[in-house]
C-alpha positions as CSV (number, residue, x, y, z in Angstrom):
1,X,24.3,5.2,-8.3
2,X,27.8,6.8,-7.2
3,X,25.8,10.1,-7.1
4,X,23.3,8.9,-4.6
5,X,26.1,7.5,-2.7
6,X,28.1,11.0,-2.6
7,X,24.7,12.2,-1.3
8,X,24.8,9.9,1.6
9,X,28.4,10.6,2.3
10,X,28.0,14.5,2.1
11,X,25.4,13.9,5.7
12,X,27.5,11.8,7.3
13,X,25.9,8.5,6.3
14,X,28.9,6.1,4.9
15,X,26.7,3.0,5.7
16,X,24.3,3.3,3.4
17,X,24.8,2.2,0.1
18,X,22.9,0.5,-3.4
19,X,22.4,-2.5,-1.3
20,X,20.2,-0.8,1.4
21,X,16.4,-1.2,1.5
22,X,13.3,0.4,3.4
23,X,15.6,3.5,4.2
24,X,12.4,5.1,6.1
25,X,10.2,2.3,6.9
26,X,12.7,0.4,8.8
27,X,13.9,3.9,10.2
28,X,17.0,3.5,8.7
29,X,17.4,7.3,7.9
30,X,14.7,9.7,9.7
31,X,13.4,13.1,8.4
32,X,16.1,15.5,9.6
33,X,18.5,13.3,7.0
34,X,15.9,13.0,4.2
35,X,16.0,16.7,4.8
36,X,19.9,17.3,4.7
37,X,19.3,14.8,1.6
38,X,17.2,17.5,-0.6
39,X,19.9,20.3,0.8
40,X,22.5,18.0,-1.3
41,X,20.7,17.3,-3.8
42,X,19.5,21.0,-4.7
43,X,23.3,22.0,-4.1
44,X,24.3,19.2,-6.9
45,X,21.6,19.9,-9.1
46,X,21.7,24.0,-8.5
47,X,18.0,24.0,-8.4
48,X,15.6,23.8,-5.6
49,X,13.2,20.3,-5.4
50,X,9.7,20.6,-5.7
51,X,7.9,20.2,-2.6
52,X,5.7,17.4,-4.2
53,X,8.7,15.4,-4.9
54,X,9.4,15.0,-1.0
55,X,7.2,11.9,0.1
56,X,8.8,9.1,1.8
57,X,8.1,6.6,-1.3
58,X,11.4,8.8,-2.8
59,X,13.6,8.1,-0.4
60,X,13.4,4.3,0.6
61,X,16.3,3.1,-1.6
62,X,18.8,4.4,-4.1
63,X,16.2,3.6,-7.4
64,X,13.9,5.4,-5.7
65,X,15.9,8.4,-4.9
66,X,17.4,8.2,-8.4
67,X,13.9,8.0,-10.0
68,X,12.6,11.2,-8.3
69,X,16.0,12.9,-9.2
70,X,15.6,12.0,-12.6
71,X,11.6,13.4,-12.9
72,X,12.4,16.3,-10.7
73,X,15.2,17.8,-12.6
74,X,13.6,17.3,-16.2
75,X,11.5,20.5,-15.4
């Protein structure tokens, strides 16, 4: 979960953490950072995310973002 974390810290986002829920439904983080999101996370991984792993579901906590991560860079 400390990579997910470093994610959040590379945009500029310090208060979000494990603990935080409904990142897009409760407009916790909006598209521009879910965005700067998959620019660090295809900087980390060295490989550019698949369009069809970009759907808000992904992104509204860290299980979900470490999910995708996880079936996205098995390819």
């Amino acid at each position: 979960m400390q990579e997910i974390k470093n994610l959040f810290l590379n945009i500029g986002r310090a208060d979000i953490d494990e603990n935080s829920k409904n990142l897009l439904s409760e407009d916790l983080i909006d598209s521009m950072e879910i965005m700067a999101l998959v620019s660090e996370i295809e900087k980390h991984y060295k490989k550019p995310l698949k369009a069809d792993f970009i759907r808000a579901e992904n992104f509204e906590d860290f299980q979900s973002i470490e999910k995708m991560i996880k079936e996205a860079m098995k390819d």
